[in-house]
LUMSENU-33278 format. One line per 4 residues: their letters; for each residue x, y, z of C-alpha. Coordinates in Angstrom, 1 decimal. Layout:
// residues N
A = X Y Z | ...
END
This chain:
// residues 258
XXXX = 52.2 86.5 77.8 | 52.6 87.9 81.4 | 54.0 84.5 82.7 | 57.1 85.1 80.1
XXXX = 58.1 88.0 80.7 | 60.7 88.7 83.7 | 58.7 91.6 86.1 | 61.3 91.1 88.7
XXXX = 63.1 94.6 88.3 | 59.8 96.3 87.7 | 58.3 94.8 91.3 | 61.5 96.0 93.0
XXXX = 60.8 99.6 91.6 | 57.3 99.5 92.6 | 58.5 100.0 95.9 | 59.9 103.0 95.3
XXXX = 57.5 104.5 93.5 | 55.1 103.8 97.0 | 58.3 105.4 99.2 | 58.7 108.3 96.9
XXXX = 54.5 108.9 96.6 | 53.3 107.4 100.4 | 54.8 110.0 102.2 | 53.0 112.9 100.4
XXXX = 49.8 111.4 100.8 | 50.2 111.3 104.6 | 51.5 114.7 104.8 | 48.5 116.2 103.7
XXXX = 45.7 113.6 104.6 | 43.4 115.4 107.3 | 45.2 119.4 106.8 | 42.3 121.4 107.3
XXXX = 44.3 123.8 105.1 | 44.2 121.7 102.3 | 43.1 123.6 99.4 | 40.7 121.6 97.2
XXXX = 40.7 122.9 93.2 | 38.2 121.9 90.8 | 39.3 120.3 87.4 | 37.7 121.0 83.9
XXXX = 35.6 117.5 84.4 | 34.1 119.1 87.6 | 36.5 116.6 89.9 | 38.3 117.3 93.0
XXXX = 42.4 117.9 92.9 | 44.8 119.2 95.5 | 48.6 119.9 95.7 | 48.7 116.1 97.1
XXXX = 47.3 114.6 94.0 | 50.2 116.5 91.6 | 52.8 116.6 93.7 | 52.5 112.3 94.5
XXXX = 52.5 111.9 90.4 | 55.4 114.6 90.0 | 57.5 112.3 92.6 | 56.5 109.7 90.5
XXXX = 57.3 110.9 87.1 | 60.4 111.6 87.8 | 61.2 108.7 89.4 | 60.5 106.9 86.3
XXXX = 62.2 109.2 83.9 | 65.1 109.0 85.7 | 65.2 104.7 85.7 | 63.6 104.0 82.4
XXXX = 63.9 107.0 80.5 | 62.7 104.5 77.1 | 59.1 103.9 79.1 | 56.2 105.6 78.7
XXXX = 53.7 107.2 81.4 | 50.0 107.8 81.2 | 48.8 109.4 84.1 | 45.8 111.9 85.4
XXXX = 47.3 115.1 86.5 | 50.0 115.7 83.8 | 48.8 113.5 80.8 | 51.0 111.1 78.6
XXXX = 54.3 110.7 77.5 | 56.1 108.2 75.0 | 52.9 106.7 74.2 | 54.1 105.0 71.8
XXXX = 56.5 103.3 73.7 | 56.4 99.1 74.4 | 56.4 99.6 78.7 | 54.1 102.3 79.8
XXXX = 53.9 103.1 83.4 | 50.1 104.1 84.6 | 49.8 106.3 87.4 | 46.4 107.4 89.7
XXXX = 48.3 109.2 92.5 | 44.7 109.9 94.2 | 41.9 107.1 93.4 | 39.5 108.9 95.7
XXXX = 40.6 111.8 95.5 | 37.0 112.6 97.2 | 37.5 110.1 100.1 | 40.8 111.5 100.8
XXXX = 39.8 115.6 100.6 | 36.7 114.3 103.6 | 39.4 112.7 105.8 | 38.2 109.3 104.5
XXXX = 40.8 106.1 104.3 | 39.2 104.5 101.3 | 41.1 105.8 98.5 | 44.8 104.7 97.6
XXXX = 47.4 105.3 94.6 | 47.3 103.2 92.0 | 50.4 101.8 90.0 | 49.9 100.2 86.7
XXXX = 52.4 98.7 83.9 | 51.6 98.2 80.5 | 53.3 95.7 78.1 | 52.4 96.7 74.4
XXXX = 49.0 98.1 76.1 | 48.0 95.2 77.8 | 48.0 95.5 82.0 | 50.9 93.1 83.4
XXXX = 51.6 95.1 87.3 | 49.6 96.6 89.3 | 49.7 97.9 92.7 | 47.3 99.4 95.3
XXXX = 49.2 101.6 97.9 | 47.2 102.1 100.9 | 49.7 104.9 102.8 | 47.4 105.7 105.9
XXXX = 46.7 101.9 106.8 | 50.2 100.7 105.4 | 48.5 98.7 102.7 | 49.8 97.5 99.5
XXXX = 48.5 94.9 96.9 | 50.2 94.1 94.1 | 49.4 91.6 91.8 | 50.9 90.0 87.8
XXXX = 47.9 88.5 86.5 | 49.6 84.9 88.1 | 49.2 85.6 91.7 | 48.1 89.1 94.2
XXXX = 49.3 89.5 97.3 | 48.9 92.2 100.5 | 51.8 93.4 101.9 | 53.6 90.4 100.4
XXXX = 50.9 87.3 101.7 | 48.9 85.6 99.2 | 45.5 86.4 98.9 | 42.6 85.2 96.6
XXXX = 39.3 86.4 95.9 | 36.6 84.6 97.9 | 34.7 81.6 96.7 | 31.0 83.2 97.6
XXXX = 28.3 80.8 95.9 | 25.1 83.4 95.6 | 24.6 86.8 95.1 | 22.3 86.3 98.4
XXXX = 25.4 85.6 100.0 | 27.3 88.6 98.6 | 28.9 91.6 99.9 | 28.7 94.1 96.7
XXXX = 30.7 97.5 96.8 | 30.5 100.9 94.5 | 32.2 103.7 94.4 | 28.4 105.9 94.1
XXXX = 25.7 104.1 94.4 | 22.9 106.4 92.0 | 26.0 107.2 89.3 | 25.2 103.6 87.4
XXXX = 21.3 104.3 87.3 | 22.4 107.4 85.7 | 24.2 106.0 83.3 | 23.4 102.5 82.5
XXXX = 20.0 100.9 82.6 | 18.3 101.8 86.2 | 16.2 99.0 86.3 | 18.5 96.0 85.9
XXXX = 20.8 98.0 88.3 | 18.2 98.3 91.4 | 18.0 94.3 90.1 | 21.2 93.8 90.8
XXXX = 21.5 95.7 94.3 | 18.4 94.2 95.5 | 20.3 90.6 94.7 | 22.8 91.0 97.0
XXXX = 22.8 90.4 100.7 | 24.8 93.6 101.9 | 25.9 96.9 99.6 | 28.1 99.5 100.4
XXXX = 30.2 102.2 98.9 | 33.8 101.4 100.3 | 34.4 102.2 96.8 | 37.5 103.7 94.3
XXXX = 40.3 101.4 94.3 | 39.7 100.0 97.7 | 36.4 98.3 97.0 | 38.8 96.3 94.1
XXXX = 41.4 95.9 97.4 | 38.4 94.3 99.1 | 37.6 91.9 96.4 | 41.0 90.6 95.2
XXXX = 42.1 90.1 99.4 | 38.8 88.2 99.8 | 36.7 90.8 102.4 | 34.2 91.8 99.9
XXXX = 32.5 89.8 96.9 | 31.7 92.0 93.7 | 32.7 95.7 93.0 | 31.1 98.0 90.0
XXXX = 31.8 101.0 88.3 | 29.3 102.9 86.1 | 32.6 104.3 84.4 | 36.9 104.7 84.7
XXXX = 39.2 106.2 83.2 | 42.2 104.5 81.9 | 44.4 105.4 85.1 | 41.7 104.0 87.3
XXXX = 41.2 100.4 85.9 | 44.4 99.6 84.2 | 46.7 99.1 87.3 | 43.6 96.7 88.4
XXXX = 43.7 93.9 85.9 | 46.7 92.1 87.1 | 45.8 92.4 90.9 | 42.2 91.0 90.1
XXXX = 43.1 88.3 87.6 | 46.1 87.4 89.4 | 43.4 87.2 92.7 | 41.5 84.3 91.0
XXXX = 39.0 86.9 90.1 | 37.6 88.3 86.6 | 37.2 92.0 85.9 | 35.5 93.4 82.8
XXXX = 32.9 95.8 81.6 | 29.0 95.5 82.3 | 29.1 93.8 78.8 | 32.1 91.2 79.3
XXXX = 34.3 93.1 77.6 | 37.8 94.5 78.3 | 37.8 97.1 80.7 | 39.4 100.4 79.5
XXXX = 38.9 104.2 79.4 | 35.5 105.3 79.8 | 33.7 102.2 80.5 | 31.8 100.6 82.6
XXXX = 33.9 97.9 85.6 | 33.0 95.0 87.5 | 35.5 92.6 89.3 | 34.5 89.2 91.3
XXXX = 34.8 85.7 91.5 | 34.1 84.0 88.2 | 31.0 82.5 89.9 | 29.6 86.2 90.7
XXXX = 30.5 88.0 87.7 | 28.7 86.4 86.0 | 25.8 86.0 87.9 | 26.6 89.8 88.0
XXXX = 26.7 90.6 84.1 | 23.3 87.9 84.1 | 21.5 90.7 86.0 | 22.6 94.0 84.5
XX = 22.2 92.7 81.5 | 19.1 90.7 81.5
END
């Protein structure tokens, strides 16, 4: 469906929705008067994180006043509606409140609810992926997932490292972090930045919410890479996430579910 449908207009706006958000980000990355609130979900937000998404917002209101948005700080609108924009103006918002690089804003479009655009915006490196399900690129050069051939071989990322055992079966996750031949938690959205660009091999998530994953289907897919639940399901709100090479998702999903 993707490959029919004419994204051109859509990619051009993406980069202003990165010129209207990037610049907020910056402002306030590393103030050590950055005030840090806690949501009802016990989860970091600043002034940084609402005022990228109200840029944002209105942005998109203001162009495509039809489309729907479903984003983190200020909720839904036009649900209903056959484009919706999705909109993570912090992935990591933790990262970024430490002074840490490893978060970015993520940029999703929805075509009767399924993922068709996505973007990772990177503003302290200058980073930004984008990707239709066809074809990913960084900063407009092609890049592809890597073609690893063993989890011995692998590089796998998480965003927290004991959340999964938490939540999922502890066993078969140790399994699957003893597999690999290096972990790490460059995690949120830049651990999926790692993967579709080819520098890291497998990335999991014991859970997203729909603003977290949705944006990352088309960059992944259109990467060479799959990206699904621990099951091999369709990613979505409040499941589980891992993204790879076919060869290492499933030699992924063979471990956390064996």
């Amino acid at each position: 469906m993707a490959s029919s449908l004419d994204l051109t207009p859509y990619r051009v706006f993406l980069s202003e929705l990165v010129a209207a958000s990037g610049p907020i980000l910056q402002k306030h990355f590393l103030n050590p008067a950055l005030a840090v609130e806690q949501k009802s979900d016990q989860t970091p937000v600043t002034v940084a994180d609402r005022d990228a998404e109200a840029a944002m917002r209105k942005l998109i209101n203001a162009r495509f006043p039809q489309h729907g948005i479903l984003a983190e700080e200020y909720g839904a609108e036009r649900a209903e509606a056959e484009w919706t924009w999705v909109l993570d103006p912090i992935d990591g918002t933790k990262a970024f409140v430490h002074g840490v690089p490893l978060f970015g804003t993520l940029i999703g479009l929805l075509y009767q609810g399924q993922p068709v655009l996505g973007a990772i915006h990177q503003p302290i490196l200058n980073l930004l992926c984008v990707g239709d399900g066809q074809a990913t690129t960084l900063n407009a050069r092609p890049v592809r997932v890597r073609d690893t051939r063993s989890m011995a071989e692998a590089t796998l990322l998480t965003t927290c490292v004991m959340d999964p055992a938490r939540r999922h079966n502890p066993v078969a996750w140790q399994r699957l972090l003893n597999s690999a031949k290096l972990v790490r938690t460059w995690g949120d959205c830049y651990g999926y930045l790692l993967v579709a660009t080819g520098q890291a091999d497998v990335m999991c998530d014991a859970v997203m919410n729909a603003w977290d994953v949705l944006p990352l289907v088309p960059i992944i897919r259109g990467a060479g890479g799959l990206i699904t639940d621990w099951q091999g399901g369709e990613v979505g709100d409040q499941k589980s996430c891992v993204a790879a090479s076919p060869r290492l998702h499933r030699m992924a999903l063979d471990l956390l579910l064996t």
